[in-house]
Structure formats: C-alpha cells, structure tokens
matplotlib code that plots the C-alpha trace (Angstrom):
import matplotlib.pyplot as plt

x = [0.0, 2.9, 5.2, 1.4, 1.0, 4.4, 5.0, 1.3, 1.5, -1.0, 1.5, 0.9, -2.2, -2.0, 1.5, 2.2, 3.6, 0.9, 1.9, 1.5, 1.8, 2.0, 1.4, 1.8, 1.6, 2.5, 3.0, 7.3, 9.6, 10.3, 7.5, 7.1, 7.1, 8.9, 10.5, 13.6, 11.9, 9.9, 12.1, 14.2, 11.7, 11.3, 14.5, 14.4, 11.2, 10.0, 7.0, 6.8, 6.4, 6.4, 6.0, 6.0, 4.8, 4.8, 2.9, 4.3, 7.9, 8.8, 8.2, 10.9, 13.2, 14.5, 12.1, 11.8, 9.9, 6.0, 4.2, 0.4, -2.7, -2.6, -5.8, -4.0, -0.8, -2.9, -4.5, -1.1, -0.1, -3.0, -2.7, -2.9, -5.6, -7.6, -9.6, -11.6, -10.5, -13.2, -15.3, -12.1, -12.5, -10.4, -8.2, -7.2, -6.2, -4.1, -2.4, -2.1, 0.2, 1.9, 4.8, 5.3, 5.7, 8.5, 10.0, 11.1, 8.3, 8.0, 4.1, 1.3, -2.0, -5.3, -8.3, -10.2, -8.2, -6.9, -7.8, -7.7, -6.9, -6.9, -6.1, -5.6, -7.2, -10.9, -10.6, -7.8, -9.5, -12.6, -11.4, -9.2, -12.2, -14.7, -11.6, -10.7, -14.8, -14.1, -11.3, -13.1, -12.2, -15.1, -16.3, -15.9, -12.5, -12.2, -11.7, -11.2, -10.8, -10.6, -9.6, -9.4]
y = [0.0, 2.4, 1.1, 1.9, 5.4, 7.0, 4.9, 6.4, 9.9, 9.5, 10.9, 14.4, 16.8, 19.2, 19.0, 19.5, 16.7, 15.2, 14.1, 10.6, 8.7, 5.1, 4.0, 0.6, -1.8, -5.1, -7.0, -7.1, -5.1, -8.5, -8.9, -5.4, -6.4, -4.3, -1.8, -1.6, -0.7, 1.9, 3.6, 3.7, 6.0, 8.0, 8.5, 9.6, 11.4, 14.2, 13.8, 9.9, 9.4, 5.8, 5.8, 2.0, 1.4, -2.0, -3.0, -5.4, -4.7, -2.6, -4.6, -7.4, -4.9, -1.9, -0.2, 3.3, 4.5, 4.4, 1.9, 2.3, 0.9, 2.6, 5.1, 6.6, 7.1, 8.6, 11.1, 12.0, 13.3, 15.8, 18.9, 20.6, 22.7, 20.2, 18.6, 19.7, 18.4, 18.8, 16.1, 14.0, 10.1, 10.4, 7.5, 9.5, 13.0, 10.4, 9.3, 12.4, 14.0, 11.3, 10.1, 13.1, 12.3, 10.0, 10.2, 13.8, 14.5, 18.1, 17.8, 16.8, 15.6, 17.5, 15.5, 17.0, 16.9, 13.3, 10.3, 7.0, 3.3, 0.6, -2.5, -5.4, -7.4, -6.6, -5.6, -3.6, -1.9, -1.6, 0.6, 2.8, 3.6, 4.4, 6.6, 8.5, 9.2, 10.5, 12.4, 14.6, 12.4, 12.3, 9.2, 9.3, 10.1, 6.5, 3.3, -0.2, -3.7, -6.4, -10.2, -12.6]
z = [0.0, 1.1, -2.0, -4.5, -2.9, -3.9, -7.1, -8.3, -7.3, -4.5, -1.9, -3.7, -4.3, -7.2, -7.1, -3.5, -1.4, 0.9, 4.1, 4.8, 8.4, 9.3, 12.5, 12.9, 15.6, 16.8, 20.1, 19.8, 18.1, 16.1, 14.7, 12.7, 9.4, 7.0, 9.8, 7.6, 4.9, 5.9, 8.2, 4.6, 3.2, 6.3, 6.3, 2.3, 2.1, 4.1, 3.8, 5.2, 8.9, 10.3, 13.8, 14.6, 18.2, 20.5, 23.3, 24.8, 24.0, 27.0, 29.6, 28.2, 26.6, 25.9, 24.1, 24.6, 21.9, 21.6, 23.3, 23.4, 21.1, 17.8, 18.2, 21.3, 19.1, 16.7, 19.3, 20.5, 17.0, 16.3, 16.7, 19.6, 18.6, 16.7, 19.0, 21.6, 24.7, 26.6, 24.8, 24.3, 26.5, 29.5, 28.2, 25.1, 27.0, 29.3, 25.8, 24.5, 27.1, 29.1, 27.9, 25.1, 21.3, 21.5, 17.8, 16.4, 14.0, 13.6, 11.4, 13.5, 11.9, 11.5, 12.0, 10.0, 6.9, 7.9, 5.7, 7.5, 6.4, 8.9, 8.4, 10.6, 12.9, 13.8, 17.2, 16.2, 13.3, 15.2, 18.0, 15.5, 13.3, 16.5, 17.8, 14.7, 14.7, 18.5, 17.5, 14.7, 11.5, 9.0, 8.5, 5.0, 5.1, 6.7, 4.9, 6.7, 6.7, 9.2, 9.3, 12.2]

ax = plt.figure().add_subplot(projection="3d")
ax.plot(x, y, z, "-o")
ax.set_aspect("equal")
plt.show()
C-alpha cells in the first residue's frame, strides 16, 4: 500500500507533497514487518512518517519508543488545537500528554483533513475507526478492513 502510494503519485495533491503517516503496531519489536523498509523511506522522504509502536515490547526490553494501542498514538499526534479536549475520553487526554511524542516528528496531523486506512485485525481496526470518529475524523474520510 505504502510502495502503491508514492509509485502512483497519490502521496501528492496538485503537485504538492501530501503528508502521509503510518502507525503501525504489533505486540514485539520483532514482529514489525517491513521496519527496515519503511524507516528507509522516512529516512528519504519528508513527507513519510512511520511511527512504529509495541505493546508489549517494553516490559521485556529496551524499548523506549512508543508503546500504546494505535488510536491513542494517533491522538497524540493531532494537533494541539484540533480537537476539543473537553469532549475528548479520558483514556485519550491520558495518551495524549503522558509520555510526550516519542520520535522527532515536527508535522502533526489534523483531523479533519486526515484520511484513515486501517487495516488489521478486527478488534484492532474496530477501536481505530470508532476513535478517529471520537477524535473529529469524518467518517468518509475512513476506509477499513478487518480479518481474524
């Protein structure tokens, strides 16, 4: 999907570089599929952030980068200003400020101009749909699909 977005242009609107995030998850550091690789093209493109995050990882090892379920990675990238934190789930505001961003990303994403694929397993996808919903994300800005 990544490899499809740049080779086709879709990382670019009217010309301008779009910027395009990937959070991805999994249990151990290990098992991140394709790290290398797309740490590669943060490292070559501007406009590529990967922030890969574990959950698991830090208690064996370590890890001392993210840590947290995917939709609270992606509330503590928004901008500051883009939500309103008032109607924001207490578990979310916790995310959002405690540990701080823990890789040195200077963009920040705006809800409301975000577009969200998920992908992965149900549960997974099923929490990070319902949250980008509770974090301002128009629901038809968000495409999805499960397995398992």
């Amino acid at each position: 999907m990544i490899d499809y977005l740049f080779e086709t242009g879709r990382d670019r609107y009217e010309d301008t570089p779009r910027d395009i995030w990937l959070i991805f998850s999994a249990a151990w550091e290990d098992t991140l599929p394709y790290r290398e690789a797309f740490q590669s093209y943060a490292n070559e493109r501007e406009n590529f952030h990967f922030v890969p995050t574990v959950s698991r990882d830090s208690y064996l090892t370590d890890w001392k980068r993210e840590t947290a379920y995917v939709q609270y990675i992606l509330a503590k990238y928004l901008e500051d200003g883009a939500i309103d934190h008032q109607s924001l789930p207490a578990e979310f505001e916790r995310h959002r400020s405690e540990p701080p961003p823990r890789y040195p990303i200077d963009a920040r994403l705006d809800a409301l101009q975000l577009e969200v694929y998920a992908c992965g397993l149900n549960a997974m996808v099923s929490s990070l749909v319902d949250a980008a919903e509770r974090l301002g994300v128009p629901p038809e800005h968000t495409q999805f699909e499960g397995f398992g």
